[in-house]
Every structure is written in structure tokens, then in C-alpha cells.
C-alpha positions as CSV (number, residue, x, y, z in Angstrom):
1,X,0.0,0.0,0.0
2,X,1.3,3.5,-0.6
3,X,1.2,6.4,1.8
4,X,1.3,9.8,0.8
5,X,2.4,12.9,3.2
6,X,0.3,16.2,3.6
7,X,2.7,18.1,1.6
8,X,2.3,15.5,-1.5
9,X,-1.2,16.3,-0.9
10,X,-1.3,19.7,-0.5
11,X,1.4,19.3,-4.1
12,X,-1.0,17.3,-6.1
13,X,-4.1,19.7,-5.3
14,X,-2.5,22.2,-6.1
15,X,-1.5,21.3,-9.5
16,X,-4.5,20.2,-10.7
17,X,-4.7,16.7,-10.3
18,X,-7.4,14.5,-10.5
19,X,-8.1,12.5,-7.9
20,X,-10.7,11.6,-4.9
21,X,-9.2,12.2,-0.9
22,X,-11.8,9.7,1.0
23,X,-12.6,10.8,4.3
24,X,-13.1,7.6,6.8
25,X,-14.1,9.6,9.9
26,X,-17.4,9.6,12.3
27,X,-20.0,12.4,11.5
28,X,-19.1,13.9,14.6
29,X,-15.3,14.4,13.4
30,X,-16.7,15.9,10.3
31,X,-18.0,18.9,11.9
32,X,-15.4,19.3,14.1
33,X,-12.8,19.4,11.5
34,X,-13.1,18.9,7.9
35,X,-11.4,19.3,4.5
36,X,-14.0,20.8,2.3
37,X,-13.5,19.4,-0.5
38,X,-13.0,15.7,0.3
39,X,-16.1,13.1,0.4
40,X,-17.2,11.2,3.4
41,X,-18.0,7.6,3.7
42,X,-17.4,6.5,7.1
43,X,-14.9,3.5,7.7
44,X,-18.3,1.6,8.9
45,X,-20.3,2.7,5.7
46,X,-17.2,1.5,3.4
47,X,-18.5,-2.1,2.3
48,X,-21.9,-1.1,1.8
49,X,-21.4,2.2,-0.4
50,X,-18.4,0.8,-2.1
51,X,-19.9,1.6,-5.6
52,X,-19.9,5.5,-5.1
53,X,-15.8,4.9,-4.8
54,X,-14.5,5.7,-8.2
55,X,-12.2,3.0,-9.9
56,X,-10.9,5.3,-12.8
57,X,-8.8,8.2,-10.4
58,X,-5.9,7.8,-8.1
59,X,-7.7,7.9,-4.4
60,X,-6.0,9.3,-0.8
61,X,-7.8,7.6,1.9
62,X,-7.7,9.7,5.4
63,X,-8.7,9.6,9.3
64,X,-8.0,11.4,12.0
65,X,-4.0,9.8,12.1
66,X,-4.2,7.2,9.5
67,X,-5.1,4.1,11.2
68,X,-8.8,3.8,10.3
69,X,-7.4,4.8,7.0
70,X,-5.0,2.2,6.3
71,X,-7.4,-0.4,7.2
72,X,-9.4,1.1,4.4
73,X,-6.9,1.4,1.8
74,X,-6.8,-2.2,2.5
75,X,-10.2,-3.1,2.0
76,X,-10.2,-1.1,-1.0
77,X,-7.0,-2.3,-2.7
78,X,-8.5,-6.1,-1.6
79,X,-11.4,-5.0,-3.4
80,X,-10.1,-4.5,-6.6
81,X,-8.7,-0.8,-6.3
82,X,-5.5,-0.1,-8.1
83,X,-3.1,1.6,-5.3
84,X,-5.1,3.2,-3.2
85,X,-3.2,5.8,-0.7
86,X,-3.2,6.4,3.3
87,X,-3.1,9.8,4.2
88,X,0.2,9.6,6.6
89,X,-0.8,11.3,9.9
90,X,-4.1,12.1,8.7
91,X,-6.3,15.2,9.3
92,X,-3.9,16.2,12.4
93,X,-1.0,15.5,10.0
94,X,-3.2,18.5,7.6
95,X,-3.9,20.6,10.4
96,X,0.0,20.8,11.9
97,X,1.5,21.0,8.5
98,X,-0.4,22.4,5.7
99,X,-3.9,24.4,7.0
100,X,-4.0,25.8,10.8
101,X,-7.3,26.7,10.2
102,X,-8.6,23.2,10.6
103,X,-9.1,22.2,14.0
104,X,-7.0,20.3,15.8
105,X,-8.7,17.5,17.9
């Protein structure tokens, strides 16, 4: 499995490319701290709404410090998913390195 740092992240937004950051948090983790423009499928939710997870873009999986995530990327790459990534360090990672305005929690 690969894993990816914030600043790769934060690199590969930045230019332009396409791809899908997967957030595997709780609801109440969403609202208090969030990425805006990644989509949410709880870990839980994973095997039942596999089918909105695109197969045709590179995908970042993330959690609050990347352990949920992993698991996931797991699943995912189990499942048929070519090389999905783990978020190293997660949201806290993204809120220490790249965007202070996220909250840490």
C-alpha cells in the first residue's frame, strides 16, 4: 500500500490533479474538523457504499492519524482498487503542517 504525506497532498491539489481524498471519519469528526473538499464515507459505511468509490482516479484515503485509513486502503485495494493511498498522519497531520485553520482535535 502506498502512503502519501500532507505536503504530496497539499502538491497534487495544487496542480490540478485529479483525484478523490476519501474521508473515513465519524460524523461527529466531520463537523469538528473537515477538509472541504474531500467526500465522506465512514470506515463503517465502506462495504456497503463501495460503488460511489470511483475506480478510474488515483484515491488518498484519510482519518483522523491514518489508522482507520489504512485499514481502508486495504479493503479497498482487496477489493479490486489499483493503489489506493493512506493519508500519513491524517487530518492532524493537515492541520499541523499544511492548513491551521482546521481544528485540531
Amino acid at each position: 500500500m502506498i502512503e502519501i504525506s500532507v505536503d504530496e497532498l497539499k502538491r497534487r491539489r495544487d496542480a490540478g490533479e485529479d483525484f478523490m481524498l476519501l474521508d473515513v471519519r465519524e460524523p461527529d469528526e466531520i463537523e469538528t474538523a473537515s477538509i472541504p473538499w474531500a467526500q465522506v464515507i465512514s470506515m463503517r459505511e465502506i462495504p456497503a457504499r463501495i460503488d460511489e468509490i470511483p475506480r478510474d482516479k488515483p484515491l488518498v484515503v484519510m482519518c483522523h492519524h491514518g489508522g482507520r485509513s489504512e485499514r481502508v486502503a486495504q479493503f479497498l485495494e482487496a477489493n479490486g482498487y489499483e493503489e489506493p493511498a493512506n493519508l500519513t498522519g491524517g487530518i492532524d497531520a493537515w492541520s499541523a503542517s499544511v492548513d491551521p485553520t482546521v481544528p485540531r482535535y
